[in-house]
C-alpha positions in Angstrom: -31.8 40.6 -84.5 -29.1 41.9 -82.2 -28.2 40.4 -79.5 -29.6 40.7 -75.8 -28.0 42.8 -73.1 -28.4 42.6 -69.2 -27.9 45.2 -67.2 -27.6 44.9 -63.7 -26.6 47.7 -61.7 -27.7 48.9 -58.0 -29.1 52.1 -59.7 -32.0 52.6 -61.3 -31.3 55.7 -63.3 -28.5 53.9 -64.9 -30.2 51.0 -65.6 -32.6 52.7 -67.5 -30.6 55.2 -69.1 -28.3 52.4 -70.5 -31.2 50.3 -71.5 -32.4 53.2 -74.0 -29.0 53.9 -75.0 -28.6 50.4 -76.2 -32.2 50.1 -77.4 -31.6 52.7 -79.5 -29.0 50.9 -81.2 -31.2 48.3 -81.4 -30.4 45.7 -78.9 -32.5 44.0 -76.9 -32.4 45.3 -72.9 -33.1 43.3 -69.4 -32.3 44.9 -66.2 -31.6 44.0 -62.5 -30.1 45.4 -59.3 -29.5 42.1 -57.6 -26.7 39.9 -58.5 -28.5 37.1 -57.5 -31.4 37.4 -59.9 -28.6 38.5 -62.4 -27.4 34.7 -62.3 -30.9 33.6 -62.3 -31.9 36.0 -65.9 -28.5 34.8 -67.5 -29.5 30.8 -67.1 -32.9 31.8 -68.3 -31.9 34.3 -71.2 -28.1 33.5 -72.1 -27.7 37.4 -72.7 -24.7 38.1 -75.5 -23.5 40.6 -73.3 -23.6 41.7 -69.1 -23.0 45.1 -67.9 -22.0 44.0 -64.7 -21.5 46.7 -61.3 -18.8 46.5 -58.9 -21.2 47.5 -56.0 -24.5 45.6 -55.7 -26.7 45.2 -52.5 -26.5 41.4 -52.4 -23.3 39.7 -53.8 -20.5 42.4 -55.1 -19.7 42.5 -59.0 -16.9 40.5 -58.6 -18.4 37.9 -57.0 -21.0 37.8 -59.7 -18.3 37.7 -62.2 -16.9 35.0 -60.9 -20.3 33.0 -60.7 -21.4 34.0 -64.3 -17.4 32.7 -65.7 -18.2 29.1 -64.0 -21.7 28.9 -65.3 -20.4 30.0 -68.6 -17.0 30.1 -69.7 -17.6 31.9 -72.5 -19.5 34.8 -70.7 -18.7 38.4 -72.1 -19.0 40.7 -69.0 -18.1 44.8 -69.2 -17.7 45.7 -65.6 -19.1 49.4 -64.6 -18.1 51.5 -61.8 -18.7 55.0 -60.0 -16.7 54.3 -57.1 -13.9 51.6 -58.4 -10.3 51.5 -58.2 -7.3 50.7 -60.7 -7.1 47.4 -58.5 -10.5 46.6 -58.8 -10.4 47.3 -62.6 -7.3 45.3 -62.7 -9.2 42.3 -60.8 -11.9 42.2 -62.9 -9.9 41.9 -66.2 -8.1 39.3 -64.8 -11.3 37.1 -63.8 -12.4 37.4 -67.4 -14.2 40.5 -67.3 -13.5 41.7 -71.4 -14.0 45.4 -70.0 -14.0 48.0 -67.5 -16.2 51.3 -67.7 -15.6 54.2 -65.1 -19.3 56.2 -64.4 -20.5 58.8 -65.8 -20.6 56.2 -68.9 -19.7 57.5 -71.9 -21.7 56.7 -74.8 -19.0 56.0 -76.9 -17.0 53.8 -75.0 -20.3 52.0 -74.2 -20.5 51.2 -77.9 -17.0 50.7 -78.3 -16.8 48.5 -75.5 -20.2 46.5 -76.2 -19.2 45.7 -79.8 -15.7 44.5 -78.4 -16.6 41.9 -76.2 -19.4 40.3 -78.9 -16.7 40.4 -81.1 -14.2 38.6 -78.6 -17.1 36.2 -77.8 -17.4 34.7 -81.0 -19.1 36.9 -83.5 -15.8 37.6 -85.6 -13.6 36.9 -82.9 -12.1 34.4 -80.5 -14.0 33.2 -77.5 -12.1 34.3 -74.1 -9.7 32.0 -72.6 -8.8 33.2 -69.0 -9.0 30.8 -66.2 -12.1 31.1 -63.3 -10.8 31.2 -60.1 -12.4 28.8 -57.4 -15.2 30.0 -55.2 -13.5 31.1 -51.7 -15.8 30.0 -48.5 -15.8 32.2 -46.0 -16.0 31.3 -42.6 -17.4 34.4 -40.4 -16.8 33.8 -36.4 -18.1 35.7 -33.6 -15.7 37.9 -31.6 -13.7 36.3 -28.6 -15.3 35.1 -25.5 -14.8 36.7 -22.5 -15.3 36.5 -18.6 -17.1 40.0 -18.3 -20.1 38.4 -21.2 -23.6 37.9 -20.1 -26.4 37.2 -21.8 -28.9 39.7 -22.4 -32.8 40.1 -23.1 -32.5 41.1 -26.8 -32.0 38.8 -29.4 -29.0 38.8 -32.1 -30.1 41.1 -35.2 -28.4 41.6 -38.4 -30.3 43.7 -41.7 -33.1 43.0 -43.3 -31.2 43.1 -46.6 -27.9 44.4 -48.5 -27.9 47.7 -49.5 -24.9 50.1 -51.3 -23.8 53.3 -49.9 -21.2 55.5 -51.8 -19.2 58.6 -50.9 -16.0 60.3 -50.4 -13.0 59.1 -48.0 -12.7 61.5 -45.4 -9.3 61.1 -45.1 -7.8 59.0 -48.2 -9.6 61.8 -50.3 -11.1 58.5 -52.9 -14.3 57.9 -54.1 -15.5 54.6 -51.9 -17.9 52.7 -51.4 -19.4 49.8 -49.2 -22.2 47.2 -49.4 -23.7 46.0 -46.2 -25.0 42.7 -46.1 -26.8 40.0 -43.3 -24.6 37.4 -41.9 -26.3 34.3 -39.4 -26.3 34.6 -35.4 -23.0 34.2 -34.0 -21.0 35.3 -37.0 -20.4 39.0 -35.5 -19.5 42.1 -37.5 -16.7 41.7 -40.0 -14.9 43.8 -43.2 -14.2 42.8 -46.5 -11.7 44.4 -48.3 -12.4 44.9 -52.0 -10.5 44.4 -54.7 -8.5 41.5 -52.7 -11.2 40.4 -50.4 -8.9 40.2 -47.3 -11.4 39.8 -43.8 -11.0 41.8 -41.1 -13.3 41.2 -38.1 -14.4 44.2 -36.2 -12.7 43.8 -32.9 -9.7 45.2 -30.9 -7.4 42.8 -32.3 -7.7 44.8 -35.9 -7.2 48.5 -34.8 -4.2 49.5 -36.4 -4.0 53.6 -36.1 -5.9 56.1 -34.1 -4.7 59.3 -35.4 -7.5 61.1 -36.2 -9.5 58.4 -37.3 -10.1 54.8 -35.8 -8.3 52.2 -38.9 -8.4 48.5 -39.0 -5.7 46.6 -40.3 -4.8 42.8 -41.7 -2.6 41.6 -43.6 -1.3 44.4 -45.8 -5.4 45.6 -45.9 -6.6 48.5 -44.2 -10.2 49.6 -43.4 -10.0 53.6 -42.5 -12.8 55.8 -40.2 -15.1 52.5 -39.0 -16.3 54.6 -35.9 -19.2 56.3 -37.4 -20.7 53.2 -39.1 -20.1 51.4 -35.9 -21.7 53.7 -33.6 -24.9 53.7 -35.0 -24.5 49.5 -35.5 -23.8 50.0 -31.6 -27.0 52.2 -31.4 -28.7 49.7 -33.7 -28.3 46.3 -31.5 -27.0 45.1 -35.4 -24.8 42.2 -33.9 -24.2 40.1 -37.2 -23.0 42.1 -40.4 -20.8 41.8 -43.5 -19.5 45.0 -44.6 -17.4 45.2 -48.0 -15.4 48.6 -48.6 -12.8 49.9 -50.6 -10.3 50.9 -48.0 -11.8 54.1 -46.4 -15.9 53.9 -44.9 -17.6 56.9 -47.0 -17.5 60.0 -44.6 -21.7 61.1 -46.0 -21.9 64.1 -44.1 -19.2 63.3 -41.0 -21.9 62.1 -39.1 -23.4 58.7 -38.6 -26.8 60.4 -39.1 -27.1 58.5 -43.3 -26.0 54.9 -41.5 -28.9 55.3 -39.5 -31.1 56.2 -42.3 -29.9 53.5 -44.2 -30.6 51.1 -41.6 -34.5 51.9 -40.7 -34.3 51.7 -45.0 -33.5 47.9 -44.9 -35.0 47.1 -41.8 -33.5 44.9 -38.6 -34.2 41.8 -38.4 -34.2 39.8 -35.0 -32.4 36.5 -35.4 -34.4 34.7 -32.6 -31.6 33.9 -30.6 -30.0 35.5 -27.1 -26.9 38.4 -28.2 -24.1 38.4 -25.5 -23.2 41.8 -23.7 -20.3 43.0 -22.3 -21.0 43.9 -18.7 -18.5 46.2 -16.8 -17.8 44.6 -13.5 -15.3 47.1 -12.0 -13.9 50.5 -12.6 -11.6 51.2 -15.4 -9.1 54.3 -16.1 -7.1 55.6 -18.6 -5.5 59.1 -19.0 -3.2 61.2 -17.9 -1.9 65.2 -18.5 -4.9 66.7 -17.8 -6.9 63.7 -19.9 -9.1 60.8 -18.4 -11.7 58.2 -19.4 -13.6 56.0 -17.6 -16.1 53.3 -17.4 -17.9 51.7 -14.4 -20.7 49.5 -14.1 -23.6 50.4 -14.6 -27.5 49.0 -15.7 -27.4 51.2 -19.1 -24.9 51.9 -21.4 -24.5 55.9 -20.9 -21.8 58.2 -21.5 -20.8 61.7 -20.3 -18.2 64.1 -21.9 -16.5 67.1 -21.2 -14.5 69.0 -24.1 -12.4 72.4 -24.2 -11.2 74.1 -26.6 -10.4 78.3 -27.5 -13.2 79.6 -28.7 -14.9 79.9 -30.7 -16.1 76.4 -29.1 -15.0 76.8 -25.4 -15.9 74.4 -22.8 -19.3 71.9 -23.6 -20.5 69.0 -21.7 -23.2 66.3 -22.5 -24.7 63.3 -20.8 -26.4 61.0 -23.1 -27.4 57.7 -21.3 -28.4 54.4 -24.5 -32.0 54.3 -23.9 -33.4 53.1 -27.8 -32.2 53.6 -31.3 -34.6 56.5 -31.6 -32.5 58.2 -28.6 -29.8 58.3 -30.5 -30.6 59.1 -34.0 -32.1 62.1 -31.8 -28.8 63.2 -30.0 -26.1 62.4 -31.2 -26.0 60.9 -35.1 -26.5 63.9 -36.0 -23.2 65.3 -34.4 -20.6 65.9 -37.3 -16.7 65.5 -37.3 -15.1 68.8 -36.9 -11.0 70.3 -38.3 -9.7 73.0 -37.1 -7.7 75.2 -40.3 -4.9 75.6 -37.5 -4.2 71.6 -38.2 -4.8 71.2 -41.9 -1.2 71.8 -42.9 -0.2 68.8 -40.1 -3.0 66.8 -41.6 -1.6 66.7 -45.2 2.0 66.3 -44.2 0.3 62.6 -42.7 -1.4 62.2 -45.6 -5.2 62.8 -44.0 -8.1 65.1 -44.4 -8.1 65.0 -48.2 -11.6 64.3 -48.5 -12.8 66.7 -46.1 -15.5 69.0 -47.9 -17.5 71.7 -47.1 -20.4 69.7 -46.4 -19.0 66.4 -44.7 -17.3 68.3 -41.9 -17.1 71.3 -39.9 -14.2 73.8 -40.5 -13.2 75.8 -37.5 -11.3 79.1 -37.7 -9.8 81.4 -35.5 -13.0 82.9 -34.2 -15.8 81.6 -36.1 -17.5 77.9 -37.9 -16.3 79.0 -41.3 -18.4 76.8 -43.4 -22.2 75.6 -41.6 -24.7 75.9 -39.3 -24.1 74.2 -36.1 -26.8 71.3 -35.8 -26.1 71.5 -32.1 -25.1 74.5 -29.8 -22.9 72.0 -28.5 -22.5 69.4 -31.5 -18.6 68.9 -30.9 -19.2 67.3 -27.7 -22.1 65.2 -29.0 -19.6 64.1 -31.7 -16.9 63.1 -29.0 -19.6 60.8 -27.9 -20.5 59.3 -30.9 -17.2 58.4 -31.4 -16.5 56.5 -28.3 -19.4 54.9 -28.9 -18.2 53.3 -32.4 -14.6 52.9 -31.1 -16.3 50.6 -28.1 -18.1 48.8 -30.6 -14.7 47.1 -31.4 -14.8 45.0 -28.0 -17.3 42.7 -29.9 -20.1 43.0 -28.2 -22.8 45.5 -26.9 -21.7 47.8 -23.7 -23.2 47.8 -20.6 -21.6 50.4 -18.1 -21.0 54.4 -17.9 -18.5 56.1 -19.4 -17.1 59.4 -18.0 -14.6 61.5 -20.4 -12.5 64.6 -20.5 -10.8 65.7 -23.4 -9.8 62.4 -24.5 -9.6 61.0 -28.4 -9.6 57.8 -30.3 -6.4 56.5 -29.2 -7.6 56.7 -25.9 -10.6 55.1 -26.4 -8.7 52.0 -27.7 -6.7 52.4 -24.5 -9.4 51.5 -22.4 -10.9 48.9 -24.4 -7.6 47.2 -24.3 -7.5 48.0 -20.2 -10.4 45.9 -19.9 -9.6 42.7 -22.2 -6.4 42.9 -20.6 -8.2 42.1 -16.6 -10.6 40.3 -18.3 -8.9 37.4 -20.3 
């Protein structure tokens, strides 16, 4: 009888389709999403061979690999990947992982690769003899406390489970992808870099570029275009969150419209304990040449925005005050990035833009929107708003105060976030 092979991998079509392509060979098949129940099904089964994803909901491939190579040395593990990286692949071999498999699987380097590791396991060949690196700890800490931090009448929230989301870089151009997973009260929101695992909290302290797109940055490892996914966290009230990415947050459609959706998937869970909000106690400016941003105190988080460009956009306004979740899925995560073809040449010169497509962004020509329907009449401005609302997100904490704008951007956003830790600490 040949041997048994487990299968875990976030998606079902690909567990199932591997399972009958291996059953037809004649192998045994057991599948699973989760790389928790993976460890549980390999104590239980002692499969001969793991087909192991990079990207799972719970714990990340690697970190599964890691766990299966201390409960058994001797493990033979082919890791698979849609949305990996040379790094990654790199990693993984050198954790013990015998293989590595790019998606769409090919049925031939399935075989090729499945007969491999048996034989490198034992059956004609010599067990594997690579070294398991010790389990890392990590210790997740909630964003810096501040003067202008009251307590508010929600509770803390995180997700109700992990969950994988792929895509395309927006501006790297790469196939990505990111797991989101719970974290306890008082950890706050933090990035994990993947292949290397470097942490990055989300919080002013990380930002590292603003052109075009709001980056974080540490040591050596950078998180590219966090505002979308941190504007509808913002929206959210999600408080306490592990996010693991390769290098750029998956652009979707260049809104933050599929984060939402993601989120109402999983559910929000209320943690049963107060959150902390930061609560403007004074006016704050930034701007200049014809640019300003503010933000005052106020009961409700709100903000109002005026843009202007040539046409064919023009001049467009919007007020849209924090009221619920449900407000803002409504309003403004629908609201898409925007180019204009004037600035693509710039844009590749700096190396950004690559992954723009015609169906994650909106193109904008001389006179016309060259490649959608507008969502909005006035969706650029709504987008302006979203992103302020992300970029904010990166003061730690919840926003209460109103925010007026003119024709300001990302780096000014981070401007005035810095204005007000600077009076504040």
């Amino acid at each position: 009888m040949k041997p048994l092979v487990l299968i875990v991998d976030d998606e079902p079509g690909i567990r199932t389709e591997l399972a009958h392509v291996l059953e037809d060979e004649g192998f045994r098949t057991v599948t699973t999403g989760s790389g928790a129940q993976a460890l549980e099904l390999y104590r239980a089964r002692r499969p001969g061979v793991v087909f192991l994803d990079i990207w799972l909901p719970d714990r990340d491939g690697l970190e599964t690999l890691q766990a299966l190579r201390r409960l058994d040395p001797d493990a033979a593990v082919i890791m698979i990947s849609g949305h990996g990286t040379a790094p990654t692949a790199v990693k993984a071999i050198k954790m013990g992982a015998y293989d590595y498999l790019e998606k769409p699987l090919s049925y031939n380097r399935v075989l090729e690769a499945l007969t491999g590791a048996l034989a490198a396991k034992g059956a004609g060949g010599a067990p594997l003899e690579i070294a398991v690196e010790p389990e890392h700890e990590r210790t997740f800490l909630p964003p810096p406390g501040l003067p202008l931090l009251r307590e508010g009448a929600a509770e803390q929230r995180t997700v109700g489970a992990g969950t994988v989301i792929y895509g395309i870089g927006l501006h790297s151009g790469g196939r990505t992808g990111m797991t989101i997973q719970p974290l306890p009260p008082n950890s706050g929101i933090h990035f994990v870099t993947l292949p290397k695992g470097t942490q990055i909290p989300a919080h002013l302290g990380s930002v590292a570029e603003t052109e075009y797109a709001t980056t974080l940055s540490r040591d050596g490892e950078s998180i590219r275009t966090v505002e979308h996914l941190l504007a509808a966290l913002h929206a959210c009230g999600i408080t306490n969150l592990l996010v693991k990415v390769h290098g750029e947050i998956p652009v979707l459609d260049g809104s933050a419209l599929d984060f939402c959706e993601r989120l109402d998937e999983v559910g929000v869970v209320d943690q049963g304990v107060p959150r902390k909000e930061l609560v403007i106690d004074r006016r704050y400016e930034v701007g200049g040449a014809g640019k300003s941003l503010v933000i005052e105190p106020a009961e409700t988080f709100s903000v109002s925005y005026r843009l202007r460009y040539p046409p064919p956009i023009g001049e467009q306004f919007y007020d849209f005050t924090m009221t619920d979740f449900a407000a803002f899925k409504a309003e403004i995560a629908p609201a898409r990035t925007f180019g204009f073809m004037r600035d693509l040449p710039m844009m590749a010169e700096l190396g950004l833009g690559s992954g723009g497509r015609l169906d994650n962004f909106i193109l904008v020509g001389e006179d016309n929107v060259i490649n959608t329907e507008l969502r909005f009449p006035d969706e650029f401005v709504r987008h302006k708003i979203l992103d302020i609302i992300g970029d904010l997100y990166l003061l730690g904490y919840p926003v209460r105060g109103k925010v007026t704008a003119a024709y300001t951007g990302h780096r000014d956003n981070i401007t005035l976030e810095r204005a007000i830790l600077g009076a504040s600490s």
